[in-house]
C-alpha positions as CSV (number, residue, x, y, z in Angstrom):
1,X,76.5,130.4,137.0
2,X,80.2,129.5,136.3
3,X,79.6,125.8,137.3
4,X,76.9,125.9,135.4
5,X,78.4,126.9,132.5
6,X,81.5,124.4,132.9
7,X,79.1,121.5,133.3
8,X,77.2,122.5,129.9
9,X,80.5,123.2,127.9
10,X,81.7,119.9,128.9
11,X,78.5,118.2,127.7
12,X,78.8,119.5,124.6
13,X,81.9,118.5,124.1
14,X,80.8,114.8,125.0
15,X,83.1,115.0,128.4
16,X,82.4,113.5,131.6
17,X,81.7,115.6,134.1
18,X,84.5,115.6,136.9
19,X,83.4,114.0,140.1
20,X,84.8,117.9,141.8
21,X,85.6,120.7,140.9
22,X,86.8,123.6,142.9
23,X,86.5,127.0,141.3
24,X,87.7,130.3,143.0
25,X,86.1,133.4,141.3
26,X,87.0,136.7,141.2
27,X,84.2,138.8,139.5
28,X,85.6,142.5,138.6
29,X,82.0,143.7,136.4
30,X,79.7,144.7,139.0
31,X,76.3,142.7,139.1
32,X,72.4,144.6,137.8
33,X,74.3,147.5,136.2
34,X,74.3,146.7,132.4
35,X,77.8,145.6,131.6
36,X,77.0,142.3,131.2
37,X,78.3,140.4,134.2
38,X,76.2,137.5,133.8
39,X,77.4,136.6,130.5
40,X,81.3,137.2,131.3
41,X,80.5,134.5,133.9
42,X,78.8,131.8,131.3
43,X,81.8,132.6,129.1
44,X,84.4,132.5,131.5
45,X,82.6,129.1,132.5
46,X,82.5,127.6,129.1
47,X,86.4,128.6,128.3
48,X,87.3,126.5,131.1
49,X,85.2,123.6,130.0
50,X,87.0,124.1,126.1
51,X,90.3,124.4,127.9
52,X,89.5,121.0,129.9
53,X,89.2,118.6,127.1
54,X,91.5,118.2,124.4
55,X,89.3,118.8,121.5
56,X,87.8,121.8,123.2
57,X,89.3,124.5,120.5
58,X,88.1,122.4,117.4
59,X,84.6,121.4,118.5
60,X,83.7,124.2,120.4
61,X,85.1,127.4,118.8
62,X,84.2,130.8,119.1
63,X,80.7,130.3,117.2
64,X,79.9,127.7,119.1
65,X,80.6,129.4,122.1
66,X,78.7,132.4,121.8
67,X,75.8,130.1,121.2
68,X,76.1,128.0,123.8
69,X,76.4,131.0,126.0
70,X,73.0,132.9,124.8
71,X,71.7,129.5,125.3
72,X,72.7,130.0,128.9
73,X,72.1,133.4,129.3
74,X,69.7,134.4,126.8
75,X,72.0,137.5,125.4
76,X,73.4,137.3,122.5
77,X,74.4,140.9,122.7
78,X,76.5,140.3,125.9
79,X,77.6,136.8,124.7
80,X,79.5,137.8,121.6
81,X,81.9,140.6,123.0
82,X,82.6,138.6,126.0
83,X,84.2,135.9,123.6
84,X,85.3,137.8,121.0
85,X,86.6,140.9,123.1
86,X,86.1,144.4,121.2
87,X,82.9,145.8,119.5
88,X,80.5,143.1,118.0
89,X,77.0,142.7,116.3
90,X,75.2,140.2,117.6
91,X,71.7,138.9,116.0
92,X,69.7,135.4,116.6
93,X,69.6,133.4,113.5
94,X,66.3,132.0,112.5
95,X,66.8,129.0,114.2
96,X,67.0,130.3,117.4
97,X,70.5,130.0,118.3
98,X,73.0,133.3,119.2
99,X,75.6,134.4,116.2
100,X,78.1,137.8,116.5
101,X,80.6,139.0,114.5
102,X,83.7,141.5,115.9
103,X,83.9,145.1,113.9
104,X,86.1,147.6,113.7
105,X,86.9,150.0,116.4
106,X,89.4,153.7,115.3
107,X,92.2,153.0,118.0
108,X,91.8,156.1,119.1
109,X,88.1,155.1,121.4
110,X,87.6,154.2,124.6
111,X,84.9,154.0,126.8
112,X,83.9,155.4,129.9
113,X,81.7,153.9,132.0
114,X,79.9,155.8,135.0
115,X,78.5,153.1,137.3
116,X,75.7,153.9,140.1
117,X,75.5,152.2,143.6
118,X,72.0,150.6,142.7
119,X,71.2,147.8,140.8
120,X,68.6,147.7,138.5
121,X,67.8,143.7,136.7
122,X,67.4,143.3,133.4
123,X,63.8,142.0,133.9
124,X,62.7,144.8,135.3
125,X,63.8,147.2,132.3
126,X,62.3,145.0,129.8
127,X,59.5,145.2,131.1
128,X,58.7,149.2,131.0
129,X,59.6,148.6,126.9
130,X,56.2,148.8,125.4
131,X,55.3,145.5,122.7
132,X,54.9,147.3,119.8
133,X,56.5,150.8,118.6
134,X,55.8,153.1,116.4
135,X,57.6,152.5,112.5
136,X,58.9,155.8,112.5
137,X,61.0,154.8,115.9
138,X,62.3,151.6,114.7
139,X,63.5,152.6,111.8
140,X,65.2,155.4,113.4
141,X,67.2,153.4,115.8
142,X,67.9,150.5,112.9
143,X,69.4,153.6,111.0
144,X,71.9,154.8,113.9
145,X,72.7,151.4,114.6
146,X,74.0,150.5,110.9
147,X,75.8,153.9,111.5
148,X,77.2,152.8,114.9
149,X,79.1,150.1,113.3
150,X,80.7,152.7,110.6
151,X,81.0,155.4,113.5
152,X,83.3,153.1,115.7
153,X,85.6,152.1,113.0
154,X,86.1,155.0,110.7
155,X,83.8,158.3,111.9
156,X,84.1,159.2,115.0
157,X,83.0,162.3,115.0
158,X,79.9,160.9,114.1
159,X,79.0,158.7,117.1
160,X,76.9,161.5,118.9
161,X,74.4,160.8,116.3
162,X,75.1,157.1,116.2
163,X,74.3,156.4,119.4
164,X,71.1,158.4,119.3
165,X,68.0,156.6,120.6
166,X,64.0,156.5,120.1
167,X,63.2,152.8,121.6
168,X,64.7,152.4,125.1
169,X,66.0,155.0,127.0
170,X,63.4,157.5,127.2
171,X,60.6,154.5,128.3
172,X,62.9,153.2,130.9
173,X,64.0,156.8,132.3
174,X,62.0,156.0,135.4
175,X,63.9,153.2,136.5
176,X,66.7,155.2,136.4
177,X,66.6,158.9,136.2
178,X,70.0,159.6,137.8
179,X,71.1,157.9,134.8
180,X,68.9,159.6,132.5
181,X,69.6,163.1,133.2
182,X,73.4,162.4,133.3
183,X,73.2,161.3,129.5
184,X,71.2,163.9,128.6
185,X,73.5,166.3,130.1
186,X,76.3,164.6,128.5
187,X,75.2,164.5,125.3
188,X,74.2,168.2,125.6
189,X,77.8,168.4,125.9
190,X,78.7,166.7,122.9
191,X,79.7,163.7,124.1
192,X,78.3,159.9,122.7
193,X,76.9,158.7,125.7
194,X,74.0,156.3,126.6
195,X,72.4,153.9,128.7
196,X,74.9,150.8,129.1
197,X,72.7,147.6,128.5
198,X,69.4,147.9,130.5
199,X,70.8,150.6,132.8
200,X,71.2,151.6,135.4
201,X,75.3,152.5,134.0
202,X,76.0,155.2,131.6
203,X,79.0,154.6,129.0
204,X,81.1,156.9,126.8
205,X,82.6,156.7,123.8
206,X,85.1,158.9,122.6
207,X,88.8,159.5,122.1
208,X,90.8,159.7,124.9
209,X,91.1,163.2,125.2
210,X,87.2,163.4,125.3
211,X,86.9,161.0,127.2
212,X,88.7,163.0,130.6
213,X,86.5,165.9,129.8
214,X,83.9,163.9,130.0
215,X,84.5,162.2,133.2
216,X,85.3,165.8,134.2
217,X,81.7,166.9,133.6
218,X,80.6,163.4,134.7
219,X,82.1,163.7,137.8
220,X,80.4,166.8,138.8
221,X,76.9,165.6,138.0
222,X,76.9,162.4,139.4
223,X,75.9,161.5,143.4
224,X,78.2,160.4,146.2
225,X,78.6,156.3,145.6
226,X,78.6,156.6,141.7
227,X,82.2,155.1,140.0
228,X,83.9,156.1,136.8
229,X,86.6,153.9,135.0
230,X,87.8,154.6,131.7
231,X,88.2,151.4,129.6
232,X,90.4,150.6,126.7
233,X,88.8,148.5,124.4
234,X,89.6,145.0,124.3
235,X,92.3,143.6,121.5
236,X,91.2,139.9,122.6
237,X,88.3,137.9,123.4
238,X,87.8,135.1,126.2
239,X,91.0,132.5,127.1
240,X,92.3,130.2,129.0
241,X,95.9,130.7,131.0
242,X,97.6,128.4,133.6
243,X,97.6,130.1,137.0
């Protein structure tokens, strides 16, 4: 997927693609958990591809990358964080290509993330989603999700409603109901917590403070195998650095 990535960031840069290339990888985001591995592969890729050509910077900039990579990966979602670091909105503009934006996040935040042993792919969650849902669901979860953006950066006492959801989690809990019940419990606690991605991983956001007491709880819940990490959030997006 890295190759993959290089070769198409050098195309579209007009480069020629080297005759070898030897890549050594080391991949810290586990794979089929919902933290967006795949993408932090196509982006890594496509840095290295800017950071090969001279006019890699100017020609293929951030925008450009985060389209190139939902090209690649089809996630837009995934894509823009993993070049522009932080919290982003991501959307598809109407000509099909991937576009995000980086918002504010209160310095205080960080996330925990509670990762299970099993994988779960991201074709198999979409498909328990149901095509069509009913108005008054959508336009719940479009409501939190405006909120979501003012929750991270200026409210965060109000991200426990923010991240409330109607569309996904809920349809999906029987692909992962380990997951299910531990944000259920978790947000019985008071805590903002939710499905990462398509699942199976369950993330946290809150202050710091909040955050231990919620890997305290978390940790008692959870089964053997299951991993917690606390996460800053990141001040930077993808780059290149000489080894």
């Amino acid at each position: 997927m890295v190759a993959r990535a290089v070769a198409a960031g050098l195309s579209f840069l007009g480069e020629e693609q080297p005759a070898a290339l030897r890549l050594r990888c080391e991949n810290r985001i586990p794979h089929g958990r919902g933290l967006g591995s795949s993408s932090a592969a196509v982006v890594g890729g496509i840095a290295l591809a800017r950071a090969l050509s001279d006019r890699g910077e100017r020609v293929l900039d951030d925008a450009a990358a985060i389209a190139l990579a939902s090209e690649l990966e089809g996630h837009p979602d995934n894509a823009a964080p993993a070049v522009l670091g932080g919290a982003t909105v991501a959307w598809t503009a109407d000509g099909g290509g991937g576009c995000g934006v980086r918002v504010a996040v209160a310095p205080e935040l960080v996330a925990l993330v509670a990762i299970p042993a099993g994988a779960l792919s991201t074709s198999t969650a979409r498909g328990l989603l149901p095509a069509e849902v009913p108005m008054a669901d959508a336009v719940f979860n479009v409501s939190r999700a405006a909120l979501l953006v003012h929750a991270l950066g200026r409210a965060p006492e109000l991200l426990v409603e923010a991240t409330a959801d109607r569309l996904h989690q809920d349809r999906r809990q029987s692909a992962y109901p380990l997951s299910h019940a531990l944000v259920t419990d978790l947000r019985g606690a008071g805590f903002a917590a939710a499905i990462s991605g398509a699942g199976p991983s369950v993330v946290v956001v809150a202050p710091a403070a909040a955050a231990d007491r919620a890997a305290e709880q978390a940790a008692s819940l959870v089964a053997a195998g299951w991993v917690l990490e606390q996460l800053e959030v990141a001040g930077e997006g993808v780059r290149a650095a000489p080894a």
